[in-house]
C-alpha positions in Angstrom: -11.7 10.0 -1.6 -11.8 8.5 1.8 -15.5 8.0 1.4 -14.5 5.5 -1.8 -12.1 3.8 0.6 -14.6 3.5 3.5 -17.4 2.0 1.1 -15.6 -1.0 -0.1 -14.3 -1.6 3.4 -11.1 -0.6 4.1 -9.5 2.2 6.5 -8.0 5.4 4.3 -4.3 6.2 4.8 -2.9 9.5 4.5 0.1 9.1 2.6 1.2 12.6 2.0 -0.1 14.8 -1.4 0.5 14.1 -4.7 4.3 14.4 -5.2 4.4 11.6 -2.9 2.7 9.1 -5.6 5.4 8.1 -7.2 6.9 6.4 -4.2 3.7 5.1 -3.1 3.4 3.5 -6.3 7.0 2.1 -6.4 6.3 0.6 -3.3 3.4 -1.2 -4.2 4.7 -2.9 -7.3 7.9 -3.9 -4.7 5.1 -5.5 -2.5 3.4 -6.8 -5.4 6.6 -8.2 -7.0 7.5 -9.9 -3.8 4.1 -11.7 -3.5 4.2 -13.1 -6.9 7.9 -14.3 -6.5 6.4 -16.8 -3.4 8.0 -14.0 -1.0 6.2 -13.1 2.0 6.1 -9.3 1.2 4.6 -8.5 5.0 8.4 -9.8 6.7 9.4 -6.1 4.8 6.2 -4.3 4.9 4.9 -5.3 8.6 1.5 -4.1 9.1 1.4 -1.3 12.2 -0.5 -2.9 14.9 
């Protein structure tokens, strides 16, 4: 899978196994939510730097 990630340029994240998808997928609709409200989603979800 981190192959797929690498060819479309981006940087593969382990986020734990599948009984963990659920949460990464409720977090990512938050996010999404957020952006399409006008909400800058990245004041909750800082990027790590």
């Amino acid at each position: 899978m981190s192959t797929l990630v690498h060819d479309i340029g981006a940087r593969p994240v382990f986020a734990g196994d599948l009984s963990r998808a659920a949460l990464l997928e409720a977090t990512a609709a938050f996010a999404i939510g957020l952006w399409f409200a006008g909400q800058d989603a990245q004041a909750i979800l800082a990027p790590a730097g």
